[in-house]
Z-matrix of the N, CA and C atoms (Angstrom, degrees):
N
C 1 1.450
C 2 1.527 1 109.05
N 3 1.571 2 127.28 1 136.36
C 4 0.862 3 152.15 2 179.29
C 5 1.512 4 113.77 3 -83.32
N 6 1.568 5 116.82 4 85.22
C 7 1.270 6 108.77 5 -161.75
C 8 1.828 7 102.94 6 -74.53
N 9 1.508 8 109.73 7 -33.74
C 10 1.108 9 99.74 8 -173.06
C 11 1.770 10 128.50 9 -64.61
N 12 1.329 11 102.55 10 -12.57
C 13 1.141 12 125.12 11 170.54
C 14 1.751 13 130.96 12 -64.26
N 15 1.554 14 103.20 13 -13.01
C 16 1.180 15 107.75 14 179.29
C 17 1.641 16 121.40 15 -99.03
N 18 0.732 17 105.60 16 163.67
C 19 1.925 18 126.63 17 -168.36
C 20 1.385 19 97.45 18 -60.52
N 21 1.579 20 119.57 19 132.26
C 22 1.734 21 116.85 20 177.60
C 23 1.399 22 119.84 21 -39.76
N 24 1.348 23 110.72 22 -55.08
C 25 1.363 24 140.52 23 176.29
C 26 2.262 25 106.84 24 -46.47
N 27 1.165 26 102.13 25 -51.84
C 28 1.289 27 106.23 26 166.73
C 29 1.482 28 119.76 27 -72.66
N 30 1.140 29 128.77 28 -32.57
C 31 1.498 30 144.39 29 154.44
C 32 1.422 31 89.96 30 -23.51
N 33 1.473 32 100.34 31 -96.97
C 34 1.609 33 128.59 32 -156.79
C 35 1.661 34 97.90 33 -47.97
N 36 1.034 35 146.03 34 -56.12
C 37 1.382 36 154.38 35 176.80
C 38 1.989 37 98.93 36 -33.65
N 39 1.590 38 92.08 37 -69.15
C 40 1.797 39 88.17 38 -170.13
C 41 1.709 40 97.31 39 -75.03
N 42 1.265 41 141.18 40 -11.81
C 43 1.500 42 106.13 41 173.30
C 44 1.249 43 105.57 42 -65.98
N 45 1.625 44 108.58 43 -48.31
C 46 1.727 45 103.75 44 -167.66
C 47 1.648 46 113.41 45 -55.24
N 48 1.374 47 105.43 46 -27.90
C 49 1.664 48 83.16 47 174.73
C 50 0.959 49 124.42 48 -89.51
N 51 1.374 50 116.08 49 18.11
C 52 1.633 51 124.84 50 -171.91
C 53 1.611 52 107.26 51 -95.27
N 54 1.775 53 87.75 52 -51.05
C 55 1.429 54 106.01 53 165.49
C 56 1.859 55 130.07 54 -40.83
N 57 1.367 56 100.00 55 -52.16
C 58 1.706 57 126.22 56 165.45
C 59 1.319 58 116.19 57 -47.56
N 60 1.711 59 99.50 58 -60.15
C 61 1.963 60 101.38 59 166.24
C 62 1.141 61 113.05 60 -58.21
N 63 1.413 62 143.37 61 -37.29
C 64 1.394 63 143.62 62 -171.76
C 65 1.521 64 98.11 63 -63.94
N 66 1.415 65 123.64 64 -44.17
C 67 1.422 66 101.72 65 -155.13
C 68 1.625 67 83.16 66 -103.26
N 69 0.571 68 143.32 67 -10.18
C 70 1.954 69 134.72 68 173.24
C 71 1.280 70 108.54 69 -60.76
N 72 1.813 71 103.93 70 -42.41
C 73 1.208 72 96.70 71 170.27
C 74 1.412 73 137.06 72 -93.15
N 75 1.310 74 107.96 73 5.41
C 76 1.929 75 116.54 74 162.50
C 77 1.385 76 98.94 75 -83.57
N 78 1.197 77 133.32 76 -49.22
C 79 1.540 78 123.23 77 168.32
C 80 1.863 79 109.98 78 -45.09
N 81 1.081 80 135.11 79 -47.42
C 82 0.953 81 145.32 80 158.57
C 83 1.786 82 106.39 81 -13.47
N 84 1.256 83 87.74 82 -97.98
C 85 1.654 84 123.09 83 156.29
C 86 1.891 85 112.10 84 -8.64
N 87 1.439 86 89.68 85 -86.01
C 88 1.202 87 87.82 86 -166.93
C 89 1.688 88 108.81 87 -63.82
N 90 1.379 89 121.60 88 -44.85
C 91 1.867 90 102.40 89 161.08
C 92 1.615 91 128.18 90 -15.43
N 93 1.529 92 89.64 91 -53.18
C 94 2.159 93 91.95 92 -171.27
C 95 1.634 94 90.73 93 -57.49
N 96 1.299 95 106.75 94 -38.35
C 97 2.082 96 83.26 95 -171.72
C 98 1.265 97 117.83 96 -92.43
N 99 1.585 98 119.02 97 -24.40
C 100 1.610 99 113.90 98 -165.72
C 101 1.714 100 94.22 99 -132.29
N 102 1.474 101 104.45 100 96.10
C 103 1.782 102 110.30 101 168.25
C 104 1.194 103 94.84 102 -43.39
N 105 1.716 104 110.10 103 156.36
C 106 0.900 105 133.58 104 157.66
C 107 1.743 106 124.66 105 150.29
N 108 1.297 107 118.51 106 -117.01
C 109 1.148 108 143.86 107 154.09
C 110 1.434 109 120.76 108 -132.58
N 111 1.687 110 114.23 109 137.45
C 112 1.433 111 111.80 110 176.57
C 113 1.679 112 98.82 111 -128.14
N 114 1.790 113 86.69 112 139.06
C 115 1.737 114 97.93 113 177.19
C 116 1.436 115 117.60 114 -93.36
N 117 1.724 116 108.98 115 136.56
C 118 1.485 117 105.35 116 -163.11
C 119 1.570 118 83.71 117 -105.93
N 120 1.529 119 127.13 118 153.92
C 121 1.054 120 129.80 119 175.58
C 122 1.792 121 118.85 120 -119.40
N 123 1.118 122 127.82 121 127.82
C 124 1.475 123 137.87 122 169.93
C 125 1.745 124 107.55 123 -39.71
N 126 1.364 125 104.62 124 158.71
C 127 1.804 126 81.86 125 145.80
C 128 1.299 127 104.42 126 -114.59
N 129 1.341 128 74.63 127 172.52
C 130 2.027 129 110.36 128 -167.98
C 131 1.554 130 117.56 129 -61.22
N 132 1.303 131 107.47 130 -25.40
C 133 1.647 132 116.36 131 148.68
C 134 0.936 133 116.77 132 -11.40
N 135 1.607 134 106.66 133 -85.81
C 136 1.233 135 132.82 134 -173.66
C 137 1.614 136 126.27 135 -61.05
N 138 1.426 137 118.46 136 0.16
C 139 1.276 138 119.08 137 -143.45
C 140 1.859 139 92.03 138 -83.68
N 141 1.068 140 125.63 139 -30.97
C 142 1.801 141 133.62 140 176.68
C 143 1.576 142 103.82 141 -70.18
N 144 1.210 143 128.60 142 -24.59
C 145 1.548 144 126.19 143 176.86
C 146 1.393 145 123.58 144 -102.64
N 147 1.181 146 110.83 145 86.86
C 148 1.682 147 117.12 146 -170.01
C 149 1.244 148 118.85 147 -49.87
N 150 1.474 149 121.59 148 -48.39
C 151 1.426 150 135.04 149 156.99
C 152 1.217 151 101.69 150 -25.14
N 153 1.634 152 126.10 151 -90.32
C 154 1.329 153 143.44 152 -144.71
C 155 2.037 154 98.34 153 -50.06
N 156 1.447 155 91.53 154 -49.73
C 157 1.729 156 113.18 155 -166.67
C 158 1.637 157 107.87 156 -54.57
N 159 1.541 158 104.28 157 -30.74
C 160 1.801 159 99.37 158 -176.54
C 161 1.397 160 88.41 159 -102.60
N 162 1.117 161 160.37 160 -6.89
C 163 1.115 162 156.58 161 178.96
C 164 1.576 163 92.75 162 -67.30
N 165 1.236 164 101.07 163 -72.29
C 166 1.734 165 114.93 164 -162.34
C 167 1.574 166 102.23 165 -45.77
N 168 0.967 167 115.30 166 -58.12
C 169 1.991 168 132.52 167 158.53
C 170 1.305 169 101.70 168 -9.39
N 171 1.784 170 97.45 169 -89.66
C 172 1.285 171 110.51 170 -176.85
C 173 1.737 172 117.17 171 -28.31
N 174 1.701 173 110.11 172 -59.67
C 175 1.430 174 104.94 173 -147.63
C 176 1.661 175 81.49 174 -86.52
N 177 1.726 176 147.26 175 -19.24
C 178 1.393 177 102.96 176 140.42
C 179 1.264 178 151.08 177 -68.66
N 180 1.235 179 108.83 178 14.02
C 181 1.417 180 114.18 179 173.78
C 182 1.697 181 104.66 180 -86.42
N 183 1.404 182 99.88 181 -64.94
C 184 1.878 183 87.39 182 173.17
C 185 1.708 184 129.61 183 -46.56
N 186 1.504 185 97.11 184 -10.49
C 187 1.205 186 74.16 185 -155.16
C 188 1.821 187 89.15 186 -97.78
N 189 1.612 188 128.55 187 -1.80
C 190 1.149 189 115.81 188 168.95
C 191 1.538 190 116.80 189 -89.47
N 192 1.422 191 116.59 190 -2.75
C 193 1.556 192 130.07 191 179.70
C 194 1.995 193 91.39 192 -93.35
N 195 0.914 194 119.94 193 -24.02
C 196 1.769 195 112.96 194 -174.67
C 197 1.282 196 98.91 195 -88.52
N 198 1.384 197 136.24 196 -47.23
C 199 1.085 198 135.85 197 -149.94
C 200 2.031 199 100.29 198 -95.53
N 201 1.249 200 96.03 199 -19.61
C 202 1.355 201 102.75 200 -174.58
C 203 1.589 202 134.99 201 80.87
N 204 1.432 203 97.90 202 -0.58
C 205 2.113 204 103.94 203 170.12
C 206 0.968 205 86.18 204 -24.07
N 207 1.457 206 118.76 205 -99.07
C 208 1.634 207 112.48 206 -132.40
C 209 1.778 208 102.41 207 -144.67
N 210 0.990 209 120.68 208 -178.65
C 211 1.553 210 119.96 209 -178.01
C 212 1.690 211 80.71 210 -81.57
N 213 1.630 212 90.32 211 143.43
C 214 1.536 213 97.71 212 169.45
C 215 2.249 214 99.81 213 -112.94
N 216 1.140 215 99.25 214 136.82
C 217 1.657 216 112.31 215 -166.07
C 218 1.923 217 90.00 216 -63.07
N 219 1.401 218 123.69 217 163.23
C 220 1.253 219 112.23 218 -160.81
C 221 1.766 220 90.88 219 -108.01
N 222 1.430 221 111.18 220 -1.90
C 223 1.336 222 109.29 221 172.63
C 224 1.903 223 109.40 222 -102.75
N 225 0.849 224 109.54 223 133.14
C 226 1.859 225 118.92 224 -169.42
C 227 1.785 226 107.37 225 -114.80
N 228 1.501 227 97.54 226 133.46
C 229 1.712 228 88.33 227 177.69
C 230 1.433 229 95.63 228 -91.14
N 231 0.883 230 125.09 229 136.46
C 232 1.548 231 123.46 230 151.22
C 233 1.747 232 123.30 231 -142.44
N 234 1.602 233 92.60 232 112.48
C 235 1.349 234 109.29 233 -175.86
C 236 1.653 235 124.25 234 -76.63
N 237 0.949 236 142.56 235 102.21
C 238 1.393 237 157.50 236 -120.94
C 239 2.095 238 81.45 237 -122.69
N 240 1.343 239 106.84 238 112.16
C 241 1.714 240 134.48 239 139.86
C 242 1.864 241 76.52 240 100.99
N 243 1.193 242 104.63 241 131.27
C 244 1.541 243 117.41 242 168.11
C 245 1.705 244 127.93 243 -57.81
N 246 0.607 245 101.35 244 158.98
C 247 1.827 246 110.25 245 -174.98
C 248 1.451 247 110.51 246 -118.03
């Protein structure tokens, strides 16, 4: 595949999900050593667009229930505008 070949808009789409797998899978990761719960974080971009912010949530949530890490809890914190 010809990455340079693709549409900006398609660009930006597959980093972020590349990006998403990367950190699903350090959450992954860090579980095998430290039980518990691990917090996945948005970016800060997004933190003024509520829409965008549960969106981003959402499509990490499927994507650790598709890929299978770990059971994801059916209740989600998500803190809306950065601190």
């Amino acid at each position: 595949m010809d990455f340079s070949a693709l549409p900006e808009d398609e660009k930006a789409a597959l980093v972020s999900l590349i990006v998403d797998k990367v950190c699903v899978s350090f959450g992954s990761e860090i579980l095998k050593v430290v039980p518990g719960l691990v917090s996945t974080e948005v970016d800060a971009h997004l933190s003024f667009d509520e829409h965008a912010t549960i969106n981003r949530v959402m499509k990490i949530n499927y994507l650790m229930k598709f890929l299978k890490i770990f059971n994801v809890s059916p209740q989600i914190l998500c803190r809306l505008r950065g601190s």
